[in-house]
C-alpha positions in Angstrom: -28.9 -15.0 -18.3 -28.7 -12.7 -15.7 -30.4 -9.4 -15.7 -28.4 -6.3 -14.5 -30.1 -3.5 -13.0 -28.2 -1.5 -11.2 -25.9 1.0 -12.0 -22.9 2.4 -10.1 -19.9 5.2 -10.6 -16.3 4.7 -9.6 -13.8 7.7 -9.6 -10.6 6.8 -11.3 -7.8 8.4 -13.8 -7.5 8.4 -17.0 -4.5 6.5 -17.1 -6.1 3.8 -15.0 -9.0 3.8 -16.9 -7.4 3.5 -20.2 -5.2 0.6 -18.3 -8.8 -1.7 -17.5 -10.5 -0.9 -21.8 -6.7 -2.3 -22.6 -7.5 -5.9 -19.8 -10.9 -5.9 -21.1 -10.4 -5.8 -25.0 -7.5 -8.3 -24.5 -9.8 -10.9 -22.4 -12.2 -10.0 -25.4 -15.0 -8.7 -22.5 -16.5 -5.6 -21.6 -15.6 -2.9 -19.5 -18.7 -3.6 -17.2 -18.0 -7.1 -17.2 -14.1 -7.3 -16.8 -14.6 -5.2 -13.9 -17.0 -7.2 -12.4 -15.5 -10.3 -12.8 -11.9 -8.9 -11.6 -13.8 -7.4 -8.6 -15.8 -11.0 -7.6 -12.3 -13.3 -8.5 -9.9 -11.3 -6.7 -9.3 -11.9 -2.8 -8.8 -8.8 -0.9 -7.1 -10.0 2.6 -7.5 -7.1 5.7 -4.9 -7.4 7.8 -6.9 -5.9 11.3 -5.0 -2.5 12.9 -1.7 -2.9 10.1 -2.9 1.1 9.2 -2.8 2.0 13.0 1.1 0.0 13.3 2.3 1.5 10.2 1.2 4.7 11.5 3.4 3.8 14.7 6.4 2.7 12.5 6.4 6.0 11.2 6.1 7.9 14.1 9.2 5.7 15.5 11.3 6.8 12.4 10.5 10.5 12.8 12.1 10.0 16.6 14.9 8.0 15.3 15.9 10.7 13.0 15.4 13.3 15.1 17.7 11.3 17.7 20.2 10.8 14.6 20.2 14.7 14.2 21.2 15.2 17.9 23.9 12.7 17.8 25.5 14.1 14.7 25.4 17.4 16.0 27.3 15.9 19.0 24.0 16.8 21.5 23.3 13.7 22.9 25.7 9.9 23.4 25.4 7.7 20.7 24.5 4.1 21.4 24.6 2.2 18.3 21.7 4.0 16.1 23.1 2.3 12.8 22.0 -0.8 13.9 18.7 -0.1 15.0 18.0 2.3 11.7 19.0 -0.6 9.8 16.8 -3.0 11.6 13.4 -0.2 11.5 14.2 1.0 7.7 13.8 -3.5 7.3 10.8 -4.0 9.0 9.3 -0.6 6.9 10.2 -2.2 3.8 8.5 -5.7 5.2 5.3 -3.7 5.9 5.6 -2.3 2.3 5.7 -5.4 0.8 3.1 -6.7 2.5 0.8 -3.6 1.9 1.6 -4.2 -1.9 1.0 -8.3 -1.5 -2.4 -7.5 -0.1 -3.7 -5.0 -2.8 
């Protein structure tokens, strides 16, 4: 049997920590343990500078908008902004999804 020694503290809610006693009495382990053995058996996959490109997503979507503003207020030509809101609000919710696979 192994011999634990070390001790740690994690910040979390109340609501989440409620959530993990639930898991753990349901799995019929501890806290210490379910948490350790969630933590060791799930795969946590980093996905190198997708912070820094969401980050430039956004920053694309605030100038879109702002371009959006100008052409509705008749300020500036409109090319066709639909199109290219469409295809920037689908790649946003692709990044999403993947942020949410990866968790």
């Amino acid at each position: 049997m192994r011999k634990r020694n070390l001790q740690t503290n994690i910040r979390m809610t109340e609501n989440e920590m409620e959530r993990i006693k639930k898991k753990a009495k349901s799995a019929n382990m501890t806290f210490s343990n379910y948490v350790i053995t969630s933590a060791l058996n799930n795969e946590i996959i980093v996905i190198d500078g997708i912070k820094d490109f969401t980050h430039q997503i956004s920053k694309v979507g605030t100038n879109l908008n702002q371009l959006t503003m100008l052409c509705h207020q008749g300020k500036i030509n409109c090319a066709d902004i639909t199109s290219v809101n469409k295809l920037l609000n689908d790649l946003w919710e692709y990044l999403v999804s993947i942020r949410k696979r990866k968790k």
